[in-house]
N, C-alpha and C positions, 0 to 999 in steps of 0.2 A: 504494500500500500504506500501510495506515495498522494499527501496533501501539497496540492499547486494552487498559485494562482491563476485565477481566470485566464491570463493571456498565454499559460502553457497549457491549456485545456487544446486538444485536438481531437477532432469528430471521430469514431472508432474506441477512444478510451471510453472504458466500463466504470462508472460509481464503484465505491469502496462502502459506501456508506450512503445512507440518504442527503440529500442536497437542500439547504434550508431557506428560507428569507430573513431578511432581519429580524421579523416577526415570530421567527421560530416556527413559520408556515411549511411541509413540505414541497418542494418543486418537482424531484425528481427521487423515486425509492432507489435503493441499493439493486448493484447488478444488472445495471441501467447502462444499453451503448447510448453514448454523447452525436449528437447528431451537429449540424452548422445550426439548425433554427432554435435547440436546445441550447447552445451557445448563444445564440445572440439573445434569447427570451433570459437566458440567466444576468449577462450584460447589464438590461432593460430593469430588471429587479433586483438592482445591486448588490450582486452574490461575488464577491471576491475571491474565494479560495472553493476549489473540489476535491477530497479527497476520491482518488482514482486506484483503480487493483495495480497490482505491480509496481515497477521502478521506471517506466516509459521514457524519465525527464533524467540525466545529469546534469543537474543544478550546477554551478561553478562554486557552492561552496559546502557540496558534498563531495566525500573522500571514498574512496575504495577500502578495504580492508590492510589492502598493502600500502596504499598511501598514509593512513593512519598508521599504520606498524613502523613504515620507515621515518614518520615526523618525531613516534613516540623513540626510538632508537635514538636520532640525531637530537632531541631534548637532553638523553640521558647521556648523551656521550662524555666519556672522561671521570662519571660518578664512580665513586668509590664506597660511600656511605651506604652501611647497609640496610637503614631504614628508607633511605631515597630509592635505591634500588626494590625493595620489600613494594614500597609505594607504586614503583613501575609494573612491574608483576601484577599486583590488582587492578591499573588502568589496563593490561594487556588481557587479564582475563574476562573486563569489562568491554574493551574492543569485542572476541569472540563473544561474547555473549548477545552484543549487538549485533551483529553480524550474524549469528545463530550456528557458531563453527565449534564444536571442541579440540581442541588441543589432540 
């Protein structure tokens, strides 16, 4: 599931979730394909963000799992302490867990 906003919305992605108004009125139920006129009708009733299934979109300030592995590496480089190290370990186990990988 990936929540975007409206203007990375592209006709073909599927709701992840129902689609609201500011109202908290339904527009669109979950598992719902996006169409061009369900795009512009959500535009029209000031809907900002869809979450959608999947990861469709690489955001620019979303990371890969390697990408976070090699920024949390080059953070820790040169550490010696081994509670700073202990501390690294738990953000890495944190990574996979987000990522949904085990070790």
């Amino acid at each position: 599931m990936q929540r975007l906003p409206l203007s990375f919305i592209r006709p073909g992605m599927r709701t992840y979730e129902e689609v609201l108004d500011s109202q908290g009125r339904v527009l669109c139920g979950k598992g719902i394909e996006i169409t061009e006129e369900m795009l512009k009708r959500f535009q029209d009733l000031g809907v900002s963000y869809i979450t959608v299934e999947g990861t469709p979109v690489k955001l620019p300030w979303e990371k890969s799992l390697d990408e976070e592995l090699q920024a949390l590496e080059e953070r820790f480089k040169g550490v010696e302490d081994e509670t700073l190290l202990q501390i690294k370990e738990i953000i890495k186990e944190l990574l996979f867990e987000k990522f949904k990988i085990k070790e």
